[in-house]
C-alpha positions in Angstrom: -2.4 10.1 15.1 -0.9 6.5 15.5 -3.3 4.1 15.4 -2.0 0.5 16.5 -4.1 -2.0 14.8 -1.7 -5.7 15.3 0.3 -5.9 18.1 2.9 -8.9 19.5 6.6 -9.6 20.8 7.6 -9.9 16.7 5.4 -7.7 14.8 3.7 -4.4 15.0 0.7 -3.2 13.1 -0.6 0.5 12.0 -2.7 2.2 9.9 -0.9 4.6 8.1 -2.7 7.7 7.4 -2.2 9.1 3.9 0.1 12.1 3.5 3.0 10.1 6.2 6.3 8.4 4.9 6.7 5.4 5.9 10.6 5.4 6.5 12.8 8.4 6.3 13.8 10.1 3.0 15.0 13.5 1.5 12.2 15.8 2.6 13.5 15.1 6.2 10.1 14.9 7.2 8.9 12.6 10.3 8.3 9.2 8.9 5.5 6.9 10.5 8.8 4.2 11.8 10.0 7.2 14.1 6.3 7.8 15.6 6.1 3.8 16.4 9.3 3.9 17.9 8.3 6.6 20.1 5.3 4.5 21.1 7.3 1.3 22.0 9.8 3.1 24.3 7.1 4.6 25.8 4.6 1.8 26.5 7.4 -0.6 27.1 9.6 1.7 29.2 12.6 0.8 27.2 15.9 2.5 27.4 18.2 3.6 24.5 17.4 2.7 21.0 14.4 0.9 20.0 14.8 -1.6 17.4 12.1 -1.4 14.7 12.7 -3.1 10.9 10.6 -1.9 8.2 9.0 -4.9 6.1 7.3 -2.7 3.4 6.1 0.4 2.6 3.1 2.6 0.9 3.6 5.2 -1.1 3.3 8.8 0.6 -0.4 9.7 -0.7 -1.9 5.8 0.3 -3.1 4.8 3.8 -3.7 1.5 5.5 -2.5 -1.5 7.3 2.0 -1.2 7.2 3.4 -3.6 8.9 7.1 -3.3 11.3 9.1 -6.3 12.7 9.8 -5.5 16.7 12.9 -8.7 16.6 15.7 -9.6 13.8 13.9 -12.7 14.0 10.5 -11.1 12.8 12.6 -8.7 10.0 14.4 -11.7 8.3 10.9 -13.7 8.3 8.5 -11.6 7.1 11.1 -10.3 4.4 10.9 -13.6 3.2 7.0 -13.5 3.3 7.0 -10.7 1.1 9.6 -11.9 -1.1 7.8 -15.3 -1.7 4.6 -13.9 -2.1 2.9 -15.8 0.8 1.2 -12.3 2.2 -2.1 -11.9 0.6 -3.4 -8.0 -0.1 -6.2 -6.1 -0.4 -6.6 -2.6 -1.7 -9.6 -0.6 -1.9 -9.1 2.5 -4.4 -11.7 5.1 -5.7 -11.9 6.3 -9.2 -13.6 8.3 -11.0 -14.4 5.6 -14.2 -16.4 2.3 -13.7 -13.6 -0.4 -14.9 -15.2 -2.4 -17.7 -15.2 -5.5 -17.6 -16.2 -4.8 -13.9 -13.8 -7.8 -12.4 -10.6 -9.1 -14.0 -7.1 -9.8 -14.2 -4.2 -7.1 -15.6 -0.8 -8.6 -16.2 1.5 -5.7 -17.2 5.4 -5.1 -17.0 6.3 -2.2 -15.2 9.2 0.1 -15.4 10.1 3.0 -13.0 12.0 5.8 -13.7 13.7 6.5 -10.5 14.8 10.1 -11.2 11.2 10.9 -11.9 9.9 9.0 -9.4 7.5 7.4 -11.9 6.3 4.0 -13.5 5.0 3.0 -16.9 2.7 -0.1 -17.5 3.9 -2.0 -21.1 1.6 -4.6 -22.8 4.6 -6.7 -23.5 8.5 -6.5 -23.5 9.6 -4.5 -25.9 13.8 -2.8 -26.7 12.5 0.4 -24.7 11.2 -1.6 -21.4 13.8 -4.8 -21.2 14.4 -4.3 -17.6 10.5 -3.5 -17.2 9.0 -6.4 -14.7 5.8 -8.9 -14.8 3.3 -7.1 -12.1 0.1 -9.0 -12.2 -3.2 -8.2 -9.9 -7.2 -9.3 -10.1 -9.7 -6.5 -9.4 -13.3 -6.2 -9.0 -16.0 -3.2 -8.6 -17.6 -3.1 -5.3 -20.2 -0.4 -6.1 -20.4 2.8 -8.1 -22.3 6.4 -6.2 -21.8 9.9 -7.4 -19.8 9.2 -9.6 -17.3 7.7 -7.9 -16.3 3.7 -8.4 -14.8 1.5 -5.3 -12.5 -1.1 -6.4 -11.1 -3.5 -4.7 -8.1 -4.9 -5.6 -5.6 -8.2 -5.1 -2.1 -7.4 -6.2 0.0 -10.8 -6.9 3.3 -8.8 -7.1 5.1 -5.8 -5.2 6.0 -3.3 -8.2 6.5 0.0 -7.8 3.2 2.1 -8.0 1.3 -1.3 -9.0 -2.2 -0.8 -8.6 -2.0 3.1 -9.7 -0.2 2.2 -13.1 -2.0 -1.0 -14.2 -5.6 1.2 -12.9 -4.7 4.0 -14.7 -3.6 1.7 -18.0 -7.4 0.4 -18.2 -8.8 4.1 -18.0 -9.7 4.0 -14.1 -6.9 6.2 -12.7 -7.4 7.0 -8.8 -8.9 9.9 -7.9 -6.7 12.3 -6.9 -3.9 10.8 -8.9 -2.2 13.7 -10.9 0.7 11.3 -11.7 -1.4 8.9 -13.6 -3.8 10.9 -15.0 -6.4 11.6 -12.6 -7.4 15.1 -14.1 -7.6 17.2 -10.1 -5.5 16.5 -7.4 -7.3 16.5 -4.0 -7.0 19.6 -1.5 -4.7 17.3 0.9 -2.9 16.3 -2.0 -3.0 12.5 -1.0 -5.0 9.9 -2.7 -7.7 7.2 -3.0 -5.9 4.1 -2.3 -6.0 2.1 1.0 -4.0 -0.9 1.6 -7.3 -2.9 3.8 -5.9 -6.6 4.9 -3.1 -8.3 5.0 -3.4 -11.9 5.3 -0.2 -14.2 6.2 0.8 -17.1 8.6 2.4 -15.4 11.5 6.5 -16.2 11.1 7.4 -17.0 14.4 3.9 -18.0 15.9 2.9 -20.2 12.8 -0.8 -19.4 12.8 -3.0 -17.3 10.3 -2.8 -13.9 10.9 -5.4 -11.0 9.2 -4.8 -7.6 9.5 -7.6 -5.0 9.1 -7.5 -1.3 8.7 -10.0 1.0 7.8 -10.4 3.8 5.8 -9.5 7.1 5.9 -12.9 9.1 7.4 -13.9 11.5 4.2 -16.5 12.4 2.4 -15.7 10.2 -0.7 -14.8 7.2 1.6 -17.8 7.7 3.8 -19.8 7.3 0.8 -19.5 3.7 0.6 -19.5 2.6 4.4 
């Protein structure tokens, strides 16, 4: 299942399959940080605890390239990476809509409603969304075959549920998106949305560092390979 994609003394690399938590939470279900774990004490023979820091995270249903910090050192960097914007994403999602225009910018402000575990895209700041934040991304359409549209996608913030809000506000939910209005849900109950590079200067090593993952091996994937 774990598929190690980046590996070095700092930072470790994988690409989440969709359907696995990143880090622990309510269900009590294995999270993806407990099955790296596992692999580092094995591979490095280590004894006791293993320390592993969790940099990000995907939603549940999404798959791709998560990134873990192996040192303190690595944790405290790359949070700051994230926070300052200096990592550069891709996304590739799958809808069932071809976005029109086929390339552009969204700018939105998004508010989640934690109990519901949901966000909402606004046009503009309003009395009802005051707490709502900027979330900004450019997207483009790869290619479009039965009836299925890839997009890929360049998010310039780290808002809840980003790319499936601001997609679903332009009439292009994800497919398999019950929560923002994709009208089926797929039979695994995950998604069509694949976090595919990450692109950053390494914190500790200083030097560019891309990070690849591909897709998910599916029929609707497979379809644009």
């Amino acid at each position: 299942m774990l598929q190690i994609i980046y590996e070095d003394n700092h930072l470790i690399a994988v690409n989440k399959p969709p359907g696995v938590l990143v880090h622990e939470d309510e269900t009590g279900d294995k999270p993806l940080s407990e099955y790296v774990k596992e692999y580092i004490k094995l591979r490095y023979d280590k004894p006791g605890d293993v320390f592993l820091g969790v940099i990000h995270r995907l939603d549940r249903p999404v798959s791709g390239v998560v990134i873990f910090a192996r040192t303190s050192k690595g944790l405290e960097r790359m949070n700051r990476l994230f926070h300052d914007r200096k990592v550069e994403k891709t996304y590739w999602a799958i809808t069932g809509q071809r976005p029109d225009p086929i390339t552009g910018s969204l700018k939105h402000y998004i508010l989640k409603d934690r109990e519901k575990n949901i966000a909402r895209a606004y046009d503009q700041l309003s009395n009802r969304a005051k707490d709502a934040k900027l979330s900004e991304l450019d997207y483009e359409l790869i290619g479009s075959l039965g009836g299925y549209s890839k997009i890929e996608v360049h998010p310039h913030t780290g808002r809840p549920h980003q790319i499936r809000v601001q997609l679903a506000r332009i009439g292009c939910p994800i497919v398999g998106d019950l929560k923002y209005g994709f009208p089926r849900a797929n039979p695994d109950g995950n998604i069509y949305l694949h976090c595919r590079q990450l692109s950053f200067v390494h914190p500790v090593k200083n030097e560019p560092v891309t990070i690849i993952a591909d897709p998910p091996h599916d029929q609707v994937w497979d379809l644009f390979e």
